[in-house]
N, C-alpha and C positions, 0 to 999 in steps of 0.2 A: 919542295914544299915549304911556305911558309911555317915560323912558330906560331902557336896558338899559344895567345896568353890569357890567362883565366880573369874572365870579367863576371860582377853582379848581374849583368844585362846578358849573357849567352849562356841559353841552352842549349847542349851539345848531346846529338844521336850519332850511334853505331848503328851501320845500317850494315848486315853482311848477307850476298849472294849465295843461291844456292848451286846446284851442278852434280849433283851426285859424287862420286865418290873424287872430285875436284875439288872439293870441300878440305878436303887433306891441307891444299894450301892457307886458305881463312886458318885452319886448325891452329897450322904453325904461326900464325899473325898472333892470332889471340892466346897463346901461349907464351909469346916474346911479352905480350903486353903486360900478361901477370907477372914475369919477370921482371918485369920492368915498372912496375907498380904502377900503369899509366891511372891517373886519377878514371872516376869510375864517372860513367855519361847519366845525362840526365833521361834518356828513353834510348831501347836498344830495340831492332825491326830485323827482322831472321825471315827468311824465305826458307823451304827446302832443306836441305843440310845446313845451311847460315842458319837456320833458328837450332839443330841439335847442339851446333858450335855454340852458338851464342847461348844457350842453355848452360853448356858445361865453364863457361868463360863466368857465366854470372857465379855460381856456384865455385867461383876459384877453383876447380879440380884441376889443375896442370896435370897435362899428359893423357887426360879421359879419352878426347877425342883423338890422338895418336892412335890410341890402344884400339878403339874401337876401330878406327879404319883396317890399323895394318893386323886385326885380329878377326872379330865378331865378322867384318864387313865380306872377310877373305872364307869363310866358311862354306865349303860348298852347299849347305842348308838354308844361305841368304841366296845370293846368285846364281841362279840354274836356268843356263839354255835351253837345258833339255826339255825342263820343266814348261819352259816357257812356248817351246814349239807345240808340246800334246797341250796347251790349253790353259797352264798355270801362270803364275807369277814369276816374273822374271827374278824381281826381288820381292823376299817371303816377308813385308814389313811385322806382320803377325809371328812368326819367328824370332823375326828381330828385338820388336821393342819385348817380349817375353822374355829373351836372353837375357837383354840389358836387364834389364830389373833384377834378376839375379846374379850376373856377374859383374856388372861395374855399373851401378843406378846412377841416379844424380840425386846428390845429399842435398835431400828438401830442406834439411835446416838452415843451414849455409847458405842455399839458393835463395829463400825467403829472407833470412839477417841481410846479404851484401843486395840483395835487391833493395830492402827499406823501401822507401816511398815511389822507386821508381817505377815506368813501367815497360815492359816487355810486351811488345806488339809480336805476334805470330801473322803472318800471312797466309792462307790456305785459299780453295776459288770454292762458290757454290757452285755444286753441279746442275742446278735446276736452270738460275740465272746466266752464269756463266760472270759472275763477278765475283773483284774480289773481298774477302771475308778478315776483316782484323780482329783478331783476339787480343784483347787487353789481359794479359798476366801480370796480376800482382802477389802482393807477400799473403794474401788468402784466397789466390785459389786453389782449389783442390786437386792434391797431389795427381787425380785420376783422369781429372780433365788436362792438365799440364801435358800429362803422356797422350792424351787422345787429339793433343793439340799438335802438338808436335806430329805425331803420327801423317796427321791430315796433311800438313803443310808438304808432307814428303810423299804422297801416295799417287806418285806421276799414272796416271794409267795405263801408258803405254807399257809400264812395269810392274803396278799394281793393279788388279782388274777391280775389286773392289772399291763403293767407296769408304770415307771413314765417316763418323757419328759422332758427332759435336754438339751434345745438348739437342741433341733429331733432329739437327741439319745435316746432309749428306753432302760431304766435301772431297774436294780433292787438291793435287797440290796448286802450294800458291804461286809456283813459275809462270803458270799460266796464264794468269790474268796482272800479274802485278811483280813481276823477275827481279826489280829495283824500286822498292817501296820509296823513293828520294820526297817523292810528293808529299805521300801521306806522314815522315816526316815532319817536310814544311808547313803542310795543313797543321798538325799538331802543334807547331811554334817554334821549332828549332831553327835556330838560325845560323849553326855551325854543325856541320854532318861529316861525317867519316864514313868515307864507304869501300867495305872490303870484298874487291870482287874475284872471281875464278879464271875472268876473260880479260886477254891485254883489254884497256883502256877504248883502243880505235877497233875493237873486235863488231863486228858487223854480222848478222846470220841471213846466208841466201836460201830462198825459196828452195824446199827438198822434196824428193817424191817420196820420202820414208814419211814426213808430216801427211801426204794427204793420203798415204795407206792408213796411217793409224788413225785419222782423223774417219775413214769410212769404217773401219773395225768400231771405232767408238760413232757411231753414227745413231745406235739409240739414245745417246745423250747430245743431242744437237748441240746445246751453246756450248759443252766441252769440246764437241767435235769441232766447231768452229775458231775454237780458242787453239788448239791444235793444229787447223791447218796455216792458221793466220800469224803461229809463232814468232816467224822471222818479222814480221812487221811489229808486231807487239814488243818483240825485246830491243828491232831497234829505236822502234818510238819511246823507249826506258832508256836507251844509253844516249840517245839523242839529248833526253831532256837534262840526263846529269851531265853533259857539256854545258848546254845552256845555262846550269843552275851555276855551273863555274864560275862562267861570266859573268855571275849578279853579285852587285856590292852588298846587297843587303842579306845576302846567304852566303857562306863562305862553306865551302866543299871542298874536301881534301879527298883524292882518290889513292887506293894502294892498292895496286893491281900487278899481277906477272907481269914481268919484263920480256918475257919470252912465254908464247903456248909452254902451255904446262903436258908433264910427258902422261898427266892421268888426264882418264878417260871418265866420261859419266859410269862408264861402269867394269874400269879397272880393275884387274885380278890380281897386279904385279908388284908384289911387298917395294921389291926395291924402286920403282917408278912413284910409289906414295912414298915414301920415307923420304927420297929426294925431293920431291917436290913439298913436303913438311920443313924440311929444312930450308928451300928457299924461301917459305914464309914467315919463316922465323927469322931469316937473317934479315928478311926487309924488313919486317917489322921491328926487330931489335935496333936497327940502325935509324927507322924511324919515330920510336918509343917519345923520345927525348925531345923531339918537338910537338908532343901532344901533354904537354905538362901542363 
């Protein structure tokens, strides 16, 4: 990876991947980075669990998102099979973010002070259209939409049956229509992007029969449902384009991505497989801190 040296003329986004509970890895990136005081980006774009990270990254809380994985995450009251076979949620987001809130929130003070003037794009997809939905968060918006924001971006349906309610739009996650915001990024003007993902780099997704089960369960929502079974094209027409965006002089893109499949799973149960895989993002990220000055 080349240095990035700080010019008047580049504005620089954090763009971080989502993955369910492979977010553990982004976690330990953005961890090494407040470590490492990497200077702070001019717009940060969160999918999925990339936007809870990138939440608690804004808010400098070191360690938040460790806690919550290899804690809150691990609860049999989040994750239930069983639940999920007679009819429920696979994971209870409604449990979840009401935990959070009481046991380890994100300090809106802090989050709104280190944010300043920048802004926080959340991803989430409309369930009507089947496109996707940018949320601009800045240092006033309310604390209530913030969580209902985040909420959405994370409410896969395959996991969450519900959708979530964003100012009475009915949303759901942002994987779906938009896994690697790189674009809307560039659309916005950034011309140097960091992007921290869950999947090696050359990770490819083939055609699965589990997509077009879940795409006819979710089959009263058409353009969901089609967003669902079209996955593998959709995410590789996103990683396709962040190679492309490599190759351009006029955009400079740095990727940090696993070196190796990561040993979690979207929906890992196993303390020690997230802890490790925490600390390889931490080491990459600590080792690559120091050329993001």
């Amino acid at each position: 990876m080349q240095h990035i040296a700080p010019s008047s003329s580049i504005k620089r986004a954090l763009v971080v991947e989502g993955g369910g509970m492979r977010g553990i890895f982004t976690a330990g990136i953005l961890d090494a980075f407040l470590d490492k005081r990497v200077k702070a980006f001019d717009g940060y774009y969160g999918v999925s669990s990339g936007a809870l990270n990138l939440s608690s990254f804004i808010a400098g809380q070191r360690g938040r998102n460790l806690d919550i994985y290899t804690n809150l995450c691990l609860d049999s009251e989040f994750i239930s099979i069983l639940r999920h076979i007679r009819g429920g949620d696979l994971f209870d987001l409604d449990w979840f973010f009401h935990k959070l809130s009481q046991q380890n929130a994100l300090n809106f003070d802090r989050f709104r002070k280190r944010l300043n003037t920048q802004r926080f794009t959340v991803v989430s997809t409309c369930i009507e259209s089947g496109k996707p939905v940018y949320h601009s968060i800045d240092s006033n918006t309310p604390n209530e939409v913030i969580n209902d924001t985040l909420k959405a971006s994370s409410a896969l349906p395959m996991i969450y049956r519900k959708p979530v309610l964003v100012n009475d739009h009915a949303l759901t996650d942002g994987s779906l229509s938009d896994p690697l915001p790189i674009k809307k990024a560039i659309d916005d003007g950034h011309n140097q992007i960091v992007v921290l993902r869950t999947r090696q780099a050359n990770f490819r997704k083939s055609s699965a029969t589990g997509s077009k089960i879940y795409a006819w369960q979710n089959r009263q929502m058409p353009a969901v449902s089609t967003l669902i079974k079209d996955q593998n094209i959709i995410y590789n027409q996103a990683a396709d384009l962040a190679e492309s965006v490599a190759q351009d002089s006029s955009v400079h893109l740095v990727h940090i991505s696993p070196l190796k499949p990561l040993n979690t799973s979207r929906g890992t149960r196993h303390r020690n497989h997230l802890v490790s895989d925490y600390h390889s993002g931490y080491t990459l990220g600590y080792n690559l801190a120091g050329q993001l000055a």
